[in-house]
C-alpha positions in Angstrom: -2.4 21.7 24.1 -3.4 18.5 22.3 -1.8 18.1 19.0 -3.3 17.5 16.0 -4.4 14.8 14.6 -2.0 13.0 11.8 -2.8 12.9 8.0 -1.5 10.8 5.2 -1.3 11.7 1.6 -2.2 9.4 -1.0 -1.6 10.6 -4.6 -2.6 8.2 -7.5 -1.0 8.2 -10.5 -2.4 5.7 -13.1 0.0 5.5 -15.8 2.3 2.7 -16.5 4.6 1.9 -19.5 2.8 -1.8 -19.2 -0.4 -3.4 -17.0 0.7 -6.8 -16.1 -1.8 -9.3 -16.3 -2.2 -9.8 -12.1 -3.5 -6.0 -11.5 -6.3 -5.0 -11.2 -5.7 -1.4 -9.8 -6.7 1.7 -11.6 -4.4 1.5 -14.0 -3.9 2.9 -18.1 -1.2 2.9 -20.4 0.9 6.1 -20.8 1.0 6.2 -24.6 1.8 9.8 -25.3 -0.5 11.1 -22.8 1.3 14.7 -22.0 -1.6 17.2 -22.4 -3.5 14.8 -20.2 -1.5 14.1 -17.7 -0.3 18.0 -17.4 -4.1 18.4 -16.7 -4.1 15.4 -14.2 -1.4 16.8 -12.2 -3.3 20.2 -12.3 -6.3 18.7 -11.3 -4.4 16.8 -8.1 -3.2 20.0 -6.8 -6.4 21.6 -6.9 -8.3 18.7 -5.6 -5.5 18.4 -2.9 -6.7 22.1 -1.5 -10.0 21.6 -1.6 -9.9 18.5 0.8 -7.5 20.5 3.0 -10.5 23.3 3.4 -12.8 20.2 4.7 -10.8 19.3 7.7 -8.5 22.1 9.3 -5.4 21.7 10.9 -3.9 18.5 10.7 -0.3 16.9 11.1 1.0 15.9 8.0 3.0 12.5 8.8 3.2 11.4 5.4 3.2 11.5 1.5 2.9 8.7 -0.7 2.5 8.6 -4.3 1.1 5.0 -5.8 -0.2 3.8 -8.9 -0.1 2.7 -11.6 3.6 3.7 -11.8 4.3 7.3 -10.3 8.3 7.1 -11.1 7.1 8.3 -14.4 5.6 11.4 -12.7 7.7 14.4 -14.0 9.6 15.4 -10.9 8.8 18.6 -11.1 5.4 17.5 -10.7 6.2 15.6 -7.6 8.1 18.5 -6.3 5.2 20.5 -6.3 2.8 18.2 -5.0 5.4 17.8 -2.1 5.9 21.4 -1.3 1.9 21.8 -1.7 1.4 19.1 1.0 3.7 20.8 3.5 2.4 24.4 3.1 -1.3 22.9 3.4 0.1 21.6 6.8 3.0 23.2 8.1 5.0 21.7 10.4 8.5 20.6 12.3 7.5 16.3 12.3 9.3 14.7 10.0 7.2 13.9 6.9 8.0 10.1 5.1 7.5 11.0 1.0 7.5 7.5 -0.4 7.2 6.6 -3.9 6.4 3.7 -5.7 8.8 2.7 -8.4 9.5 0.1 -11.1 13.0 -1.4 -12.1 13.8 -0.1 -15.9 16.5 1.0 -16.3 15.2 4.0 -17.6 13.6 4.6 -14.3 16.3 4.1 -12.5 18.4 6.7 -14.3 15.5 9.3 -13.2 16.1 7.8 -9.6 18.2 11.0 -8.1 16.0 13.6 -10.1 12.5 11.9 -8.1 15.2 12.4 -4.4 15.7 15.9 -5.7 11.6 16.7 -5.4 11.6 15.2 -2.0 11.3 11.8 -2.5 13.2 9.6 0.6 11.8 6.4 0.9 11.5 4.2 -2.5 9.1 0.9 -2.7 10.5 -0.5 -5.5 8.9 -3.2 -7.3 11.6 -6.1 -7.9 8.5 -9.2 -8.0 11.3 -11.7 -8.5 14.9 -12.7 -8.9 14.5 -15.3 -11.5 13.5 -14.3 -15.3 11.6 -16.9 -15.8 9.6 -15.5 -13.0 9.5 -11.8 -13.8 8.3 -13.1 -17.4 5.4 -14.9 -16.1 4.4 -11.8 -14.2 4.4 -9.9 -17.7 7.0 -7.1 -15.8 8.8 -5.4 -18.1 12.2 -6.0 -16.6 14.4 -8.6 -16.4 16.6 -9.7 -13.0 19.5 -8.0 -14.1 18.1 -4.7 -13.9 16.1 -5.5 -11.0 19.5 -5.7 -9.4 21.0 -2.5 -11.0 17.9 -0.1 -10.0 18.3 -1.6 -6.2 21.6 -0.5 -6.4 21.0 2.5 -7.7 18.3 3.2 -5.2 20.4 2.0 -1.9 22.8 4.7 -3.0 20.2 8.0 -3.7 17.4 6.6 -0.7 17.9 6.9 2.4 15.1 4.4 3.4 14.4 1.3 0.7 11.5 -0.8 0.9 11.0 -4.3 -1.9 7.8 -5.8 -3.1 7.9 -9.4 -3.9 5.2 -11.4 -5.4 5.4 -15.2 -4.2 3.1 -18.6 -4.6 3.9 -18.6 -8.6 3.5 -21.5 -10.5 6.5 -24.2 -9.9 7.4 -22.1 -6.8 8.8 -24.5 -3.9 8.9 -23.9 -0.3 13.1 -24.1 -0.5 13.0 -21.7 -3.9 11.2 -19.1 -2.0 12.9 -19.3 1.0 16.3 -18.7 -1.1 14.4 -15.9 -2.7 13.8 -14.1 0.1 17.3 -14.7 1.5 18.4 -13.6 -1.7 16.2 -10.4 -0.9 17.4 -9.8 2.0 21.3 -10.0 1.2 20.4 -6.8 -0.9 20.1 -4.4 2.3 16.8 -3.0 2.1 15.1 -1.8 5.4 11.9 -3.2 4.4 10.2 -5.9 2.2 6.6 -6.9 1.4 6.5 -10.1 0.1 2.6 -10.8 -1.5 1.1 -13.9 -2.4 -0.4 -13.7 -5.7 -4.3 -13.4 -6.2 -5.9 -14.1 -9.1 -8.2 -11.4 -9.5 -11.5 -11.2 -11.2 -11.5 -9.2 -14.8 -7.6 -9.9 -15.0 -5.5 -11.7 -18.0 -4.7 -13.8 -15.2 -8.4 -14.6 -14.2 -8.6 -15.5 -18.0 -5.9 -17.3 -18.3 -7.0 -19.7 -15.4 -10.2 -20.0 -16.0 -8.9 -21.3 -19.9 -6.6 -23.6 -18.2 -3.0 -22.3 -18.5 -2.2 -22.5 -15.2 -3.7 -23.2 -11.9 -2.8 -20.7 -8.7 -1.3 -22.9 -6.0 -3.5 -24.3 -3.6 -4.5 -23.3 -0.6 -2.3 -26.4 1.8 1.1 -24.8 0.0 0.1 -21.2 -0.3 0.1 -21.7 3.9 3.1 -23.4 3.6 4.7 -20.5 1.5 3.4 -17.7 4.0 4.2 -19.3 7.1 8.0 -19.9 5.5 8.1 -15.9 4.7 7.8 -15.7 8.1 10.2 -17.8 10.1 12.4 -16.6 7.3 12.2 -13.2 7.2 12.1 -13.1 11.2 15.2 -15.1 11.3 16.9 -12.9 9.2 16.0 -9.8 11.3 12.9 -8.8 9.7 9.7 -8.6 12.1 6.2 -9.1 10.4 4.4 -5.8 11.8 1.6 -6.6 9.7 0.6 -9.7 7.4 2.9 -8.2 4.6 5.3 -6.2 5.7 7.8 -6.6 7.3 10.7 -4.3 8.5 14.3 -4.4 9.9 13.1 -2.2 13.4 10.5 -0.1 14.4 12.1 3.0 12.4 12.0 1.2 9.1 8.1 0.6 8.8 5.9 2.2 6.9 4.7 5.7 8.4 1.9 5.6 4.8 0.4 1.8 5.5 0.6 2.5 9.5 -2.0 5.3 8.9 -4.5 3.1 7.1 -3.9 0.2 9.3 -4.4 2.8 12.6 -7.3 3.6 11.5 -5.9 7.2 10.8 -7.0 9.9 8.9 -5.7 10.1 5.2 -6.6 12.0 2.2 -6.8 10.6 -1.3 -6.3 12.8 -4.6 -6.0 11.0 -8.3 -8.1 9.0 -10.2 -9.9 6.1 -8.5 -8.4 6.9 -4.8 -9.4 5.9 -2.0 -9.3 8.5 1.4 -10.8 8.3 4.7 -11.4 11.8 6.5 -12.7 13.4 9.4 -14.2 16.6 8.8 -14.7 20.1 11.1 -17.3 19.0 12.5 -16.0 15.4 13.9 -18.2 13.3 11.0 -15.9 10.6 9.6 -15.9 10.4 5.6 -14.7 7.8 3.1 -14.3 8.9 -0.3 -13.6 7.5 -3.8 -12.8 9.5 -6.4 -13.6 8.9 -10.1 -12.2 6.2 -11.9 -11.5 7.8 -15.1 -9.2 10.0 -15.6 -10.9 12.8 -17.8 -13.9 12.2 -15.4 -11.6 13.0 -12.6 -9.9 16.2 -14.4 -13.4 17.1 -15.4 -14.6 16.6 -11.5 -12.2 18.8 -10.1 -12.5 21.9 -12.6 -16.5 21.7 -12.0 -16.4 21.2 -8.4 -13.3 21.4 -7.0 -12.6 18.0 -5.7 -12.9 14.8 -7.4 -14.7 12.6 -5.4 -17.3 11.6 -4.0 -17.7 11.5 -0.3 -20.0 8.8 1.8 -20.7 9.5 5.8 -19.1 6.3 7.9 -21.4 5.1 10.7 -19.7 4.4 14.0 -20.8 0.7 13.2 -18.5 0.9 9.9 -15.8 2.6 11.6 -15.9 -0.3 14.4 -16.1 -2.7 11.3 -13.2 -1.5 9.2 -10.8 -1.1 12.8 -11.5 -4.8 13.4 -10.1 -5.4 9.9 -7.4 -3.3 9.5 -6.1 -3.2 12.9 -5.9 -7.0 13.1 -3.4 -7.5 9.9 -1.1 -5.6 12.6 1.3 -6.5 15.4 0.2 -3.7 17.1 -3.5 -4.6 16.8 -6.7 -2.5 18.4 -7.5 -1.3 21.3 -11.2 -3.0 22.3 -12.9 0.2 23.2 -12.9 1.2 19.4 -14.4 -1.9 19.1 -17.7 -1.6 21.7 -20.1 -0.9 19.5 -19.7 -4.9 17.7 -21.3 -7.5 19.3 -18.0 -9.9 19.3 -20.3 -13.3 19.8 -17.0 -15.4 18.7 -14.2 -13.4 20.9 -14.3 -15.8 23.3 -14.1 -18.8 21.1 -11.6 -17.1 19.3 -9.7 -16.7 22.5 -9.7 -20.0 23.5 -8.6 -21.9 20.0 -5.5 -19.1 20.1 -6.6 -17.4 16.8 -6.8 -13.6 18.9 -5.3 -12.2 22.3 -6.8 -10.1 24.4 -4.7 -8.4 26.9 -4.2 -4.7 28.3 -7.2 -3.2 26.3 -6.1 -4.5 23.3 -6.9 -7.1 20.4 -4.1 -8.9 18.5 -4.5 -11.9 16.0 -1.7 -14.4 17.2 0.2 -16.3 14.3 -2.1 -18.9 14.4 -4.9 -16.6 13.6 -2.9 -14.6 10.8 -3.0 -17.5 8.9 -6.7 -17.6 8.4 -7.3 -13.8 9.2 -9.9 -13.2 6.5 -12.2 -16.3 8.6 -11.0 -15.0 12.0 -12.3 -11.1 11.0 -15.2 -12.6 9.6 -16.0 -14.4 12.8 -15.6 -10.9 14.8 -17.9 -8.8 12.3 -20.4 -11.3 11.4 -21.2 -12.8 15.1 
């Protein structure tokens, strides 16, 4: 009997306590929104059975709740959204239930409550060590309690993952390097270290374009992510994608793996993203609205709250190249037939790609300059 297919979660939760000036997700402030977000999680559940009734039987390999900041989620409400998740798809595979979280201290008093509704694998948001840092970021915590939450965290989590923002202003390649050691002498199973992008409609984007401070350029931002990686991989943590990196094969990311696999995953909460495959074998992406009373108001007329576009096997072909390439794992070519691939050769031969065994992997070289090497693939 084949088995069925596997399925990620995404649940979006869009509140935070404070937007820093670098995101540009689908964010608000929470500002005494109870009724609201009562209605929000209301609306997630119902929008979270709908989707289930558009593609059947499915094995449910993971749960992840993003944001905004989804450690302010009641836990009850996580609890539920959990439990709803495993009923929709029953099943004995272990399920990773991953949360995103910030370092308050506030938070991090909440942090055995959120393990109570399920929770197992925290991505907690550290940014920096330094305070000058952390206050150039706009985060709302200081490296103190950075350090108290990942205590806290090792000790309730079984699996803990960090997200690090590097390529700051003043940064050097030796500071960063320390940084990440510094990271790493913490104990967590997994770390994502990010280079920061200054994106458009941001306070940052602003604040550059007014002349406060200029991102780094483009000679040391290499420098800075080819030194995450010799440091990192020295220090027993293997890049399995551009990003991430883990401490062995059991500490990556079950979540990202689906989106980077090319794997089904369903998306509930404002402004999510989902791709599905439906009954009858037609691949969907869907985007659900942006705005949260939108969204609320989506789901009670319709039932779901988003809005759902047919993928072409050309697109599908498309986004694999993309996403399967920020792996170490790759794709396998003959998801890849339909794309012309004028520039695999070339890119064979100036040792930006391998291909071996049915399979295509960007080699170090070519993770450097992925965006031109994907480009290259797609556009030839």
């Amino acid at each position: 009997m084949t088995p069925a297919p596997p399925l990620g979660v995404y649940v979006h939760w869009p509140y935070c306590a404070r937007i820093c000036p670098y995101c540009d997700f689908n964010v608000v402030r929470t500002r005494g929104r109870t009724d609201e977000e009562t209605a929000l999680v209301e609306a997630i559940a119902g929008d979270l059975q709908t989707q289930a009734s558009m593609i059947g039987s499915r094995r449910l390999v993971s749960v992840f709740f993003g944001g905004g900041t989804p450690s302010l989620m009641p836990p009850e409400a996580i609890a539920r959204l959990v439990d709803q998740a495993r009923t929709l798809w029953p099943g004995d595979d272990p399920v990773e239930i991953s949360l995103e979280a910030n370092p308050t201290d506030a938070e991090a008093g909440r942090f055995q409550a959120l393990r109570d509704a399920g929770v197992a694998r925290l991505s907690l948001g550290a940014q920096a060590f330094s305070d000058d840092q952390l206050r150039f970021l706009g985060r709302a915590h200081d490296a103190a309690e950075t350090l108290r939450a990942v205590k806290t965290a090792a000790r309730v989590f079984p699996r803990l993952s960090l997200d690090l923002i590097y390529a700051l202003p003043g940064q050097t390649i030796g500071l960063w390097a320390d940084a990440l050691r510094f990271a790493a002498g913490l104990g967590p199973e997994h770390l994502s270290p990010y280079q920061l992008t200054i994106e458009e409609g941001t306070p940052f984007e602003r604040a550059v374009r007014r002349g406060r401070f200029s991102p780094v350029n483009e000679d040391l931002g290499l420098e800075l992510f080819e030194t995450t990686q010799t440091t990192l991989e020295a220090l027993g943590y293997h890049a399995y994608e551009v990003s991430n990196h883990a401490r062995g094969p059991a500490a990556r990311a079950r979540h990202n793996l689906v989106y980077w696999r090319g794997e089904d995953y369903l998306g509930v909460g404002p402004g999510a993203h989902g791709r599905l495959t439906r009954k009858d074998g037609v691949r969907l992406a869907s985007e659900a609205s942006r705005r949260i009373k939108a969204y609320i108001a989506e789901v009670r007329a319709r039932g779901v709250g988003a809005v759902f576009t047919e993928m072409t096997p050309i697109d599908q072909a498309w986004e694999r190249v993309v996403m399967g390439l920020r792996t170490d794992e790759g794709v396998e070519l003959d998801e890849l037939a339909l794309l012309p691939l004028g520039a695999l050769k070339s890119l064979v031969e100036s040792g930006h790609v391998l291909s071996r065994d049915g399979r295509l992997t960007a080699t170090p070289a070519g993770r450097l300059v992925l965006n031109h090497v994907t480009e290259r693939l797609i556009l030839s």
